[in-house]
TORTIVEX-806067 format. One record per residue (C-alpha): residue number from 1; x, y, z. Coordinates in nm, 4 decimals. Example, Ala and Ser with C-alpha at 12.3 -4.5 7.8 and 13.67 -1.06 7.14 Angstrom:
<recs>
+-----+----------+----------+----------+
: num :        X :        Y :        Z :
+-----+----------+----------+----------+
:   1 :   1.2300 :  -0.4500 :   0.7800 :
:   2 :   1.3670 :  -0.1060 :   0.7140 :
+-----+----------+----------+----------+
</recs>
This chain:
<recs>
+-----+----------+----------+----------+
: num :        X :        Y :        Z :
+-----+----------+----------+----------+
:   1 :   1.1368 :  -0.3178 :   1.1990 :
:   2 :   0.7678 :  -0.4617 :   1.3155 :
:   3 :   0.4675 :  -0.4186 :   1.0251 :
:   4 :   0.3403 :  -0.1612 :   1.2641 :
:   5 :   0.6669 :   0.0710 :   1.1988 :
:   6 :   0.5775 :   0.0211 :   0.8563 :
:   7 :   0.3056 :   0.1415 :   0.8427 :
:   8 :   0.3367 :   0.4693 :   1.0558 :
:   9 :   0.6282 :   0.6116 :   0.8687 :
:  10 :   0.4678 :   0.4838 :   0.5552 :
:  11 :   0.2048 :   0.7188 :   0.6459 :
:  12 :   0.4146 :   0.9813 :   0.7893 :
:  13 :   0.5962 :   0.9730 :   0.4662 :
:  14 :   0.2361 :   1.0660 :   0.2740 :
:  15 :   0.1915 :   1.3204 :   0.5164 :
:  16 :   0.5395 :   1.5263 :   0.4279 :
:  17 :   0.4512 :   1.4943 :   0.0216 :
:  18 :   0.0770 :   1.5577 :   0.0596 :
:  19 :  -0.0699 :   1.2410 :  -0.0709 :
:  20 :  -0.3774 :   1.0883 :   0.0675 :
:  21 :  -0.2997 :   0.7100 :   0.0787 :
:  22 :  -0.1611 :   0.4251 :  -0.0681 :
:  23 :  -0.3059 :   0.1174 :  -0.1630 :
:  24 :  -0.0199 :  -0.2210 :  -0.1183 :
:  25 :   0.2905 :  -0.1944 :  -0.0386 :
:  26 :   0.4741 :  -0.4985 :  -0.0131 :
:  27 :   0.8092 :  -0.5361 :   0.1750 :
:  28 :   0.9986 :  -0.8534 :   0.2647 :
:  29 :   1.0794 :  -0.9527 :   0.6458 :
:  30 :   1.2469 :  -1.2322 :   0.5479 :
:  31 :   1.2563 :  -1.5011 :   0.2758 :
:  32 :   0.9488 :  -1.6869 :   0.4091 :
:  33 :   0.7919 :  -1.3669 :   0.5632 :
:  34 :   0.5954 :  -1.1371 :   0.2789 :
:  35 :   0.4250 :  -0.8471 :   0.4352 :
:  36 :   0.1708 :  -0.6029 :   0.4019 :
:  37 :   0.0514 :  -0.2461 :   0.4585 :
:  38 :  -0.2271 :   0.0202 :   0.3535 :
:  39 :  -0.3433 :   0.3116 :   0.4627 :
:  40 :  -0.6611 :   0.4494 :   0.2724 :
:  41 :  -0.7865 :   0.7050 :   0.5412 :
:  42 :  -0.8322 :   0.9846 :   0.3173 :
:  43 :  -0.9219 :   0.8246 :  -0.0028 :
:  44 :  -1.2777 :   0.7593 :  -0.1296 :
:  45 :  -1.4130 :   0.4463 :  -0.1635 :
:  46 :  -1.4462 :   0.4258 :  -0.5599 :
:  47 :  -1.0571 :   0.5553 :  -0.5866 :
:  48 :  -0.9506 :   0.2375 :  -0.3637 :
:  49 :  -1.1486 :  -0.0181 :  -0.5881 :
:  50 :  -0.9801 :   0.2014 :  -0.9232 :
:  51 :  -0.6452 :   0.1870 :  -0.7885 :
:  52 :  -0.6948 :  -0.2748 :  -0.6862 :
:  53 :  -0.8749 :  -0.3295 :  -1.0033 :
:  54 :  -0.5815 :  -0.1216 :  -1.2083 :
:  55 :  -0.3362 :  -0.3201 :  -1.0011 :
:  56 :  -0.4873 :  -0.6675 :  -1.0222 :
:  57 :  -0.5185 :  -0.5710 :  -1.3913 :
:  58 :  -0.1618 :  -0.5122 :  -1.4578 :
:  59 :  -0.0579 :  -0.8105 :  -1.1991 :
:  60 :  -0.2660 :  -1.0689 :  -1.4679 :
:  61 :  -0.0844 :  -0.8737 :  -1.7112 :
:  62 :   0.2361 :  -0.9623 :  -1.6387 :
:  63 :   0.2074 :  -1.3600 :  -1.5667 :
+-----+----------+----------+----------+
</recs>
Protein backbone atom coordinates (compact mmCIF):
# COMPACT_ATOMS: atom_id res chain seq x y z
CA UNK A 1 0.00 0.00 0.00
CA UNK A 2 1.43 3.55 -1.55
CA UNK A 3 1.55 6.70 1.23
CA UNK A 4 -1.27 8.00 -0.85
CA UNK A 5 -3.62 4.90 0.28
CA UNK A 6 -2.61 5.92 3.56
CA UNK A 7 -3.66 8.70 3.71
CA UNK A 8 -7.21 8.47 2.07
CA UNK A 9 -8.49 5.73 4.27
CA UNK A 10 -6.72 7.40 7.11
CA UNK A 11 -9.04 10.11 6.39
CA UNK A 12 -11.94 8.09 5.45
CA UNK A 13 -11.49 6.43 8.73
CA UNK A 14 -11.98 10.16 10.57
CA UNK A 15 -14.81 10.63 8.49
CA UNK A 16 -16.89 7.31 9.83
CA UNK A 17 -15.96 8.36 13.76
CA UNK A 18 -16.47 12.11 13.27
CA UNK A 19 -13.08 13.46 14.05
CA UNK A 20 -11.62 16.38 12.31
CA UNK A 21 -7.93 15.40 11.72
CA UNK A 22 -4.97 13.93 12.86
CA UNK A 23 -1.73 15.25 13.30
CA UNK A 24 1.42 12.20 12.55
CA UNK A 25 0.90 9.08 11.96
CA UNK A 26 3.79 7.07 11.39
CA UNK A 27 3.74 3.62 9.66
CA UNK A 28 6.67 1.52 8.44
CA UNK A 29 7.08 0.49 4.57
CA UNK A 30 9.90 -1.29 5.25
CA UNK A 31 12.94 -1.40 7.58
CA UNK A 32 14.73 1.50 5.84
CA UNK A 33 11.43 3.17 4.67
CA UNK A 34 9.64 5.38 7.69
CA UNK A 35 6.63 7.17 6.45
CA UNK A 36 4.38 9.85 6.98
CA UNK A 37 0.83 11.21 6.85
CA UNK A 38 -1.52 14.18 8.10
CA UNK A 39 -4.50 15.44 7.36
CA UNK A 40 -5.45 18.78 9.26
CA UNK A 41 -8.30 20.04 6.88
CA UNK A 42 -10.73 20.75 9.46
CA UNK A 43 -8.66 21.71 12.36
CA UNK A 44 -7.67 25.28 13.33
CA UNK A 45 -4.46 26.48 13.17
CA UNK A 46 -3.69 26.98 17.04
CA UNK A 47 -5.12 23.18 17.69
CA UNK A 48 -2.34 21.84 15.11
CA UNK A 49 0.60 23.78 16.87
CA UNK A 50 -1.18 22.38 20.58
CA UNK A 51 -1.39 18.96 19.40
CA UNK A 52 3.06 19.16 17.73
CA UNK A 53 4.13 21.08 20.70
CA UNK A 54 2.22 18.36 23.17
CA UNK A 55 3.78 15.71 20.98
CA UNK A 56 7.32 17.04 20.63
CA UNK A 57 6.89 17.57 24.40
CA UNK A 58 6.24 14.08 25.32
CA UNK A 59 8.78 12.76 22.41
CA UNK A 60 11.81 14.82 24.61
CA UNK A 61 10.13 13.23 27.38
CA UNK A 62 10.75 9.95 26.71
CA UNK A 63 14.60 9.99 25.44
Amino acid sequence: MDITQVQQQCEAFLKTINVPGFIVLGFQENKENVQMVYSIKEMQPKAVLKGLTHMLDDLVGKI
